[in-house]
N, C-alpha and C positions, 0 to 999 in steps of 0.2 A: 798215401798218395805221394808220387813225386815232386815235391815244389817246382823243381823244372821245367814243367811242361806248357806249351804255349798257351794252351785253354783251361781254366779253374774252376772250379765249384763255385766260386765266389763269381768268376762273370756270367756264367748260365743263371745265378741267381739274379743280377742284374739283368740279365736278359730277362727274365719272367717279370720285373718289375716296368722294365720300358715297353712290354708287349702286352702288357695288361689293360684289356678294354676293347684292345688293338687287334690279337689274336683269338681265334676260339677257343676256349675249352673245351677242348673232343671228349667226347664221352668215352668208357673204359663198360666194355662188352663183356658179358660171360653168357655161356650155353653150355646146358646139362647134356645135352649132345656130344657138344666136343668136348667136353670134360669127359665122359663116358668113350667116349672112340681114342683118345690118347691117355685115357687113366692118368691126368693129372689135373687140377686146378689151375684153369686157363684165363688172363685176362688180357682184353685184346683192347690199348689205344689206336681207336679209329682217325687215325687225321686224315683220311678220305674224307671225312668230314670238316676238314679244316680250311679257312678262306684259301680262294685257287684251287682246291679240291685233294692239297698235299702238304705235308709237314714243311716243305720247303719256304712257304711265305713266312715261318719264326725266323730261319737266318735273312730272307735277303732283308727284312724290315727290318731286324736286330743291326745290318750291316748300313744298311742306307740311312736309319735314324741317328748315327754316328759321325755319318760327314760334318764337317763345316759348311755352314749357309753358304759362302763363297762355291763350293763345289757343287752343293745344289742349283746353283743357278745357273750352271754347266752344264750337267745332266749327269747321266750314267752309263756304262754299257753290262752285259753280260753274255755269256754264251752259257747254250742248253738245250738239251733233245726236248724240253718241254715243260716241267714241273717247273723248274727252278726259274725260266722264262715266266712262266707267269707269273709265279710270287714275287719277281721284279720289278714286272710291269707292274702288280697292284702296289707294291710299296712305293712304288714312283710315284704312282698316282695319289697314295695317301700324303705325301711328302712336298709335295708339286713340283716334283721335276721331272723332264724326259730322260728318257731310256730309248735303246739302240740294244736290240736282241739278234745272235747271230745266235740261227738254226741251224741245223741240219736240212739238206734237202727231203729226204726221207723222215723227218718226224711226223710225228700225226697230227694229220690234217687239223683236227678236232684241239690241238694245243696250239697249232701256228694260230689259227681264227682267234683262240680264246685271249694268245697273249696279242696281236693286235689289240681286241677288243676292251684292253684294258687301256690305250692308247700307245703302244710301244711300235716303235718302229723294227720290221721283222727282215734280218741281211740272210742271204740262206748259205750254204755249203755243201762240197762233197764230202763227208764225215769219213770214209772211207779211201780218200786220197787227199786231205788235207787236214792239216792240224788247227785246230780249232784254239787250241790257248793261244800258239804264235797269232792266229788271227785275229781273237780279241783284243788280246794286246796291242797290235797295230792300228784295229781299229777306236782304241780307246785313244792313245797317244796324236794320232790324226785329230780327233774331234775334239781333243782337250777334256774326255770324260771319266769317272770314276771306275774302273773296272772290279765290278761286284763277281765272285769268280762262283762257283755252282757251289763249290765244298771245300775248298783249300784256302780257309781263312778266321784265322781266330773269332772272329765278331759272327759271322755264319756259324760255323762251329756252335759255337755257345749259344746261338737263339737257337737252334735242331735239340740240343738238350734239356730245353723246357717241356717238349714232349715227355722223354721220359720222369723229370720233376712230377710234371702234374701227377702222370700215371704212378708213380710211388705216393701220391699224396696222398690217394683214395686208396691203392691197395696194401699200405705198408709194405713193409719185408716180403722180398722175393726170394724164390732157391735158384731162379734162372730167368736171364730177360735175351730174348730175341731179334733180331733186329737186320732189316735189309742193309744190303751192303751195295754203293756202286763207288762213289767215289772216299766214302767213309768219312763226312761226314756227318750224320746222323747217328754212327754206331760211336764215333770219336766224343760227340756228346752226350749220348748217352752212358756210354763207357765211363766221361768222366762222373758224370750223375749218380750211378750208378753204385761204383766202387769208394763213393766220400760217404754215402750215404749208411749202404751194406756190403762194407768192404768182400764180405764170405761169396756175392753173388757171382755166378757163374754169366758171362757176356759171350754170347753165341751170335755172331756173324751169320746171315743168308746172303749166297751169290747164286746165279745160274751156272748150271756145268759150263758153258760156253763161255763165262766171263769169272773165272773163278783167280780175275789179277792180285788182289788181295789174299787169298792163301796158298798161292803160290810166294807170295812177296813175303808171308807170315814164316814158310817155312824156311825160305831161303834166309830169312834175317836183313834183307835187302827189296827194296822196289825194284819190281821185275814188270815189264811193258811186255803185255800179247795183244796177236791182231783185231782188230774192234773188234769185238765180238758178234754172233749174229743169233739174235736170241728174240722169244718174245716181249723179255722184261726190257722196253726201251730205253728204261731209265737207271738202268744198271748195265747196260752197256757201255763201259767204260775199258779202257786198255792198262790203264797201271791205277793204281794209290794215288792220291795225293802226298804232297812232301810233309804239309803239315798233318794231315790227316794219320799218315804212315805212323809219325814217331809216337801220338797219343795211344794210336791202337796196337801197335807192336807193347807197348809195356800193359797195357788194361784190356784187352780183349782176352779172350780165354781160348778160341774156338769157330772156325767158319765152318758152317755146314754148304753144302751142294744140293741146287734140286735141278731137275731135270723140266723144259719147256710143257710136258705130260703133268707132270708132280703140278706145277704152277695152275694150268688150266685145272686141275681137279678141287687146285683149291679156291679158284675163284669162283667155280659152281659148288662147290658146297659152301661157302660166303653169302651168294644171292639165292640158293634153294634152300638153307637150315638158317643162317645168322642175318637175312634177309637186307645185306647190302652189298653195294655194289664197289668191287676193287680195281685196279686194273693188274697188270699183269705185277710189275716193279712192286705194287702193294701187298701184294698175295705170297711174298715168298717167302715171308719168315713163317706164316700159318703154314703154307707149303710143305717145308722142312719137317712141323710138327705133324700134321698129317701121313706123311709120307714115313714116318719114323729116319729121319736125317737123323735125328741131335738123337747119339747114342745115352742111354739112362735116363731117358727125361727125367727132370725132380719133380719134385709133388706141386709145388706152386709156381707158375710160367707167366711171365709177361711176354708180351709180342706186340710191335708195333704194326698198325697195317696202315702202311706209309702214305700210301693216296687210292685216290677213285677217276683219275682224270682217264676217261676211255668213254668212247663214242658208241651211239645202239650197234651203227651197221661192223664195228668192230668187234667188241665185246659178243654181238649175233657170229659173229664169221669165229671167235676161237672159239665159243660154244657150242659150233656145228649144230645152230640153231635154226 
């Protein structure tokens, strides 16, 4: 591993020590089914099952339990189409400070209510004619608050890599682990997770064809910005990398695969018809990939994170053409 890099083995293991009690341990899923239908050995962490309904509450609590008291008595702010909103709101609330969450006008209904409902106060936007970090940023500096950013921050970074920790802890050694991709985050920690651990493992990136910023940014050797994207996966809608995100995954990712909004819903019905839980879209893509045969030569044994569950009946009914 390159001592360089802004996120360590050594802080995601800190992060498992300060989220300990704190966070869930998601269970790690296998089906003779889908073992049978992709011919390899599949173990899938669930943090749909995890507080907030998504992996995202390891970072923003890893990031928020780090402040200084003095800033906690400020508050905080962050911006997010939804997961990472709430897992801010809850850490706020575990923490006792307020939060100031700027959405998206168009997020799901079902994430704006939830992250209210943790007590955050919710600013909205046109995500598609405004930028959303400049507006965080402004509005954190106006209110004198901590700006918790969704995925582009050492301390986030490293709580998202406890996911993959645990899941190596119950399945040892992988030949390939999986993992959605929007702002890269998640894959940045688990990537570092990953390659300290079992260096030989193969890290496969999932994005939607319509947001596929990060492997175009892989190939070019550079962070390359396309237009929001318009996808089912709302929470991989994103238009470029992250900075810090970029430079972990550019040297320890292996590989993004593509699935197409078809590919996604197939595999969010066979999640709730064979492995009998519930994903949303953004969760469903790294099984997607595997289903759909994206990740060319799959290996014999497959991790795959299924990142969240946060989606509503009348939504989850409506892709399901239920």
């Amino acid at each position: 591993m390159p001592a360089d890099l802004p996120v360590t083995f050594d802080d995601v293991r800190e992060a498992a020590t300060r989220l300990k009690g704190i966070a869930h341990r998601t269970p790690v899923l296998t089906s003779r089914t889908l073992n049978s239908l992709v011919e390899a050995e599949v173990f899938i962490k669930c943090e749909n099952f995890q507080r907030a309904g998504a992996f995202k509450f390891r970072g923003a609590y890893n990031a928020v339990a780090q402040l200084p008291p003095e800033q906690l008595a400020k508050g905080i702010a962050a911006y997010s189409s939804g997961n990472h909103a709430q897992a801010t709101a809850l850490a706020a609330r575990e923490l006792g400070t307020r939060v100031v969450v700027l959405m998206p006008e168009d997020a799901p209904r079902s994430k704006r209510e939830a992250t209210a409902g943790y007590g955050a106060e919710v600013v909205t936007y046109d995500r598609y004619n405004q930028d959303r970090t400049a507006l965080g940023q402004a509005l954190a500096e106006d209110r004198g608050l901590a700006l918790i950013p969704p995925y582009d921050h050492p301390h986030v970074i490293a709580g998202q890599g406890t996911a993959a920790l645990e899941l190596f802890e119950e399945t040892g050694e992988l030949d390939a682990l999986l993992v959605p991709v929007g702002g890269g985050g998640l894959i940045a920690g688990s990537a570092t997770t990953a390659k300290t651990l079992h260096p030989g493992i193969r890290v496969v990136g999932v994005e939607p064809m319509d947001a596929d910023d990060t492997k175009r940014s892989l190939e070019a050797g550079e962070r390359i910005e396309i237009p929001v994207p318009r996808t089912i996966a709302d929470g991989q809608a994103v238009s470029t990398p992250g900075e810090i995100t970029f430079v972990v995954n550019q040297l320890l990712v292996d590989d993004i695969a593509l699935v197409s909004d078809d590919d996604i819903r197939d595999a969010m019905r066979f999640a709730f018809e064979r492995l009998k839980i519930v994903l949303e879209p953004s969760g469903a893509t790294a099984l997607a990939a595997l289903i759909a045969g994206r990740v060319p030569n799959p290996p014999r044994r497959i991790g795959l994170i299924a990142s969240g569950g946060n989606i509503d009946s009348r939504r989850f009914a409506q892709l399901m053409g239920f």
